[in-house]
C-alpha positions in Angstrom: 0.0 0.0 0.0 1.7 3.4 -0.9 2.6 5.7 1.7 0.2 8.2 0.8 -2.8 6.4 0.9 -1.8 4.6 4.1 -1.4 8.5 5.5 -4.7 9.5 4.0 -6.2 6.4 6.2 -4.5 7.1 9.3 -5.7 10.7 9.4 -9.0 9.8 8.5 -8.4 7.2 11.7 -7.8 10.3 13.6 -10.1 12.3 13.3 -13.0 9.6 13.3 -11.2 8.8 16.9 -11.5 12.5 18.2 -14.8 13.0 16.9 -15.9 9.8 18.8 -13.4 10.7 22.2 -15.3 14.3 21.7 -18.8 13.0 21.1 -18.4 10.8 24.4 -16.8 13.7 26.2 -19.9 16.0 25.4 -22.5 13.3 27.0 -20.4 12.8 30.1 -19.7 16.0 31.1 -23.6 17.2 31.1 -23.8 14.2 32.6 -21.4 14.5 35.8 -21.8 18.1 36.3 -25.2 18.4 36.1 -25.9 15.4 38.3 -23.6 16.2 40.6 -25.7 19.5 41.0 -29.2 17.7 41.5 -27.3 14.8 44.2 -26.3 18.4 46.3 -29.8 19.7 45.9 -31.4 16.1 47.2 -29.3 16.0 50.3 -30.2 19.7 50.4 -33.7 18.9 50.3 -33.7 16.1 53.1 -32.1 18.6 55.3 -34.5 21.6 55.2 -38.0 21.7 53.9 -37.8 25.1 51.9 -37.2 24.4 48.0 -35.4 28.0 47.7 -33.3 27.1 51.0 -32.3 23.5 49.6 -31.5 25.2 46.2 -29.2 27.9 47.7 -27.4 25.8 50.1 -26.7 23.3 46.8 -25.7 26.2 44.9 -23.2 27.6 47.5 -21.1 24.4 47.6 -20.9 24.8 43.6 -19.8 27.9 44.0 -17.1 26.7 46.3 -16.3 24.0 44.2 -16.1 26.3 41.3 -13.7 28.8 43.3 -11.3 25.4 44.2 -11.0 24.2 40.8 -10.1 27.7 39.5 -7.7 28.1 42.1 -6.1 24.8 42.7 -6.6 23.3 38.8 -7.2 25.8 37.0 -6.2 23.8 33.5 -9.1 21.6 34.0 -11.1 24.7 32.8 -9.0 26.4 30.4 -9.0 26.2 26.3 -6.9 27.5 24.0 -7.1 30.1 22.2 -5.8 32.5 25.5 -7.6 35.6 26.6 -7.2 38.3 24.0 -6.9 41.8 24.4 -9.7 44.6 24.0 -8.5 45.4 20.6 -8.6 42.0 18.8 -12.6 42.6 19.4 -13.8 46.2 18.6 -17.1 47.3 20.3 -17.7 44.1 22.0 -19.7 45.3 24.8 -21.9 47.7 23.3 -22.7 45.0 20.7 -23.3 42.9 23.6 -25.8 45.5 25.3 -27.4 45.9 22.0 -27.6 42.1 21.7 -29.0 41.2 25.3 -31.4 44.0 24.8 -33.3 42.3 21.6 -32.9 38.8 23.4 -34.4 39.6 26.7 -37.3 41.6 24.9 -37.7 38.1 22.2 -37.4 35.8 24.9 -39.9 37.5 27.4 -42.2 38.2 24.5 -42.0 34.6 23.6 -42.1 32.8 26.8 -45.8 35.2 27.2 -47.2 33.5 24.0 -46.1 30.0 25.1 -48.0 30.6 28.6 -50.7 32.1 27.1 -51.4 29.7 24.4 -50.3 26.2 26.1 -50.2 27.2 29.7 -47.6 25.7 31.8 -47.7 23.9 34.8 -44.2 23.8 36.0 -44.0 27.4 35.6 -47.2 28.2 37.6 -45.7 25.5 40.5 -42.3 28.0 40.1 -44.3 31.1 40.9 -46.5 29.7 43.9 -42.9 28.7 45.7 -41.7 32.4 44.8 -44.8 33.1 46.0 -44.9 30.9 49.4 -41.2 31.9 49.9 -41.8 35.5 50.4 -40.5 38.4 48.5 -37.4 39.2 50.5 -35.9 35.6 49.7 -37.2 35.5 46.2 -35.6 39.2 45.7 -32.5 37.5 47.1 -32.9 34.2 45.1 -33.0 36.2 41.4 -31.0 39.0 41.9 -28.4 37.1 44.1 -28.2 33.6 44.3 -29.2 32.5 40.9 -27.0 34.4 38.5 -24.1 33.3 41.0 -25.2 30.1 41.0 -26.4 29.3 37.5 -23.5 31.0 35.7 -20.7 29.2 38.2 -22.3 26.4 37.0 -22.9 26.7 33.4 -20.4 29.2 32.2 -18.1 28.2 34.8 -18.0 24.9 35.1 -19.4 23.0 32.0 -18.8 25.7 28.9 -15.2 25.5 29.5 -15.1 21.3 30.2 -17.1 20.9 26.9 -14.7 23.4 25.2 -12.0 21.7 26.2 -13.1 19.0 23.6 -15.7 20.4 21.1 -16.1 23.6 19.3 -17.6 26.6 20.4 -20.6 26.4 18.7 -21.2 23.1 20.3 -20.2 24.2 24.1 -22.7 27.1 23.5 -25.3 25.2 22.0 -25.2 22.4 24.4 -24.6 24.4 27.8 -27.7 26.6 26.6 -29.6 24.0 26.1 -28.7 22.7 29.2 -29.1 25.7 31.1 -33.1 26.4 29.8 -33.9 22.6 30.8 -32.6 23.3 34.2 -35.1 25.9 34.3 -37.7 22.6 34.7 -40.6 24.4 32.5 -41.0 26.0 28.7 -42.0 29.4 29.7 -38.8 29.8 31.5 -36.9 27.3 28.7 -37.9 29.4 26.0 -37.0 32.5 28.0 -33.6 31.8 29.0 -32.6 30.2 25.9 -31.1 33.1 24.1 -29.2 34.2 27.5 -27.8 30.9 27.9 -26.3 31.6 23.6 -25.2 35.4 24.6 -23.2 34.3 28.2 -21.6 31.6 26.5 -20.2 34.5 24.1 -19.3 36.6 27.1 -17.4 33.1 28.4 -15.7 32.9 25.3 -14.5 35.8 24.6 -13.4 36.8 28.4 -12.8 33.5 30.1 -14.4 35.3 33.3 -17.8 34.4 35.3 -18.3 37.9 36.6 -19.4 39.4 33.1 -22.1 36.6 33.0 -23.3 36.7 36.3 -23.9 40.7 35.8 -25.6 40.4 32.8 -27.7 37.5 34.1 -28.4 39.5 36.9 -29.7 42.7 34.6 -31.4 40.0 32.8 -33.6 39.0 35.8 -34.0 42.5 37.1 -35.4 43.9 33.5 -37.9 40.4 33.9 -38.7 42.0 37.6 -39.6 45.5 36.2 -40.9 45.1 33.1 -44.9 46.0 33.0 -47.0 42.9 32.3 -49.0 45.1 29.6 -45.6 45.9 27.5 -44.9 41.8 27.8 -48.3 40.9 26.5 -48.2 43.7 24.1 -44.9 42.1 21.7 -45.9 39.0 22.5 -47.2 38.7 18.9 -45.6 36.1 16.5 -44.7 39.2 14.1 -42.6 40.7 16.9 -41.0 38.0 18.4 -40.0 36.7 14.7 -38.7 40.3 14.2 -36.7 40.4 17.7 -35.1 36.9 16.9 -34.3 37.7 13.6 -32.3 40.8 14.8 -30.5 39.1 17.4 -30.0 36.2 15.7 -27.9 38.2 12.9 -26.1 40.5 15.8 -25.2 37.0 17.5 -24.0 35.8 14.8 -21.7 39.0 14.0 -20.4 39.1 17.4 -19.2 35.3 17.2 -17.4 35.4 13.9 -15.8 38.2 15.8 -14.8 36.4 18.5 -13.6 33.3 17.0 -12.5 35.0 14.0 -10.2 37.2 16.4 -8.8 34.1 18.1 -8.0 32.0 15.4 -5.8 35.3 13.8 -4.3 34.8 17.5 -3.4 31.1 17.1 -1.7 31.3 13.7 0.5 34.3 14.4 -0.9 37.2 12.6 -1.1 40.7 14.0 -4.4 40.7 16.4 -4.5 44.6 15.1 -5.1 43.4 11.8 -8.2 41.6 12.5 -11.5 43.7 12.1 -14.8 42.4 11.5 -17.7 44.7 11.0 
């Protein structure tokens, strides 16, 4: 057999190998990180009776497991391509604020229809134990513990394991998948489902928590104060087509950015070089 074709074969070997190592990797992960989460919240719940109690103590142990793994193995959560500076990625943040804007107004506006069309259970059982909890905790719970919580665990913890192995597109895909099934009900699914896409971004591009956990945080507070009436006003399948389509392109901008920036990093070319408008 000629060299070349026995070259050709072993590459092809390869890659079939990491696509399988990478396929595996993607279920497991999910897997162990998320299941880890809902063993803590168990005990949790066999130690006190108050769901948002139980959740919070479960969440501050992730968060302490997240701050150990930074600190004391902080490889297990790093991917290449490194950190780049501000100007490999012109006008991130304002494109970002633009961004979040358009998905917070589609996803509210969607997650109305869904509840007024189909109803939902699970999210009517969410708002009774808001409800039952008081307003102090539940303040606490969404402006607080949640977006510390939820982006330790998704943008901390299991973007950067799944990136370690598969694209980006597939870490952000997945995680935000991930992250609006955790929400236990569609209204909140469908809601959270463009966050989940925009923080991965924000992971991506600054390899930080504390970006996400602010803007999850403005996220949940804009939900807070929004009137009902301006909700049920766009939630009209011609608006929330509109909104998605507009994030939906501004995502899209903002990731070729970001990865287009970093892979100019990884080959050598001058970061100053790389503009995309």
């Amino acid at each position: 057999m000629p060299n070349a074709v026995r070259s050709q074969e072993a590459g092809r070997g390869a890659t079939l190998h990491r696509g399988l190592a990478g396929t595996i990797w993607c279920l497991l992960v999910p897997v162990a990180v998320l299941g880890g989460y809902l063993v803590l919240v168990l005990m949790s719940s066999a130690w006190v009776t108050s769901p948002v109690l139980a959740g919070t103590i479960a969440g501050a142990v992730v968060v302490i497991m997240f701050g150990g793994v930074r600190l004391l193995k902080p490889a297990w959560l790093s991917f290449a391509p490194e950190v780049l500076p501000a100007s490999a990625t012109p006008r991130f943040w304002p494109r970002i604020a633009l961004t979040a804007v358009l998905m917070f107004l589609t996803g509210q506006a969607a997650a109305a229809w869904i509840y007024t069309h189909l109803g939902s259970t699970g999210f009517d059982q969410h708002v009774q134990t808001q409800q039952s909890s008081g307003f102090v905790p539940s303040l606490l719970v969404s402006l607080l513990v949640a977006p510390i919580v939820e982006e330790s665990l998704f943008r901390g913890l299991l973007y950067p394991m799944l990136r370690k192995k598969a694209g980006a597109v597939v870490a952000a895909v997945l995680s935000s998948l991930l992250f609006a099934a955790m929400h236990g009900n569609s209204v909140q699914a469908v809601a959270v489902i463009p966050l989940g896409l925009l923080l991965a971004l924000v992971a991506e591009r600054t390899r930080r928590v504390w970006p996400c956990v602010v803007l999850h945080l403005a996220y949940n507070f804009a939900a807070m104060m929004l009137p009902q009436a301006a909700i049920q006003a766009m939630s009209t399948p011609l608006c929330i087509g509109l909104f998605s389509a507009a994030w939906a392109v501004l995502l899209v901008l903002l990731a070729r950015q970001v990865l287009s920036a970093g892979i100019t990093d990884q080959i050598g070319e001058p970061r100053a070089r790389v503009r995309v408008e």
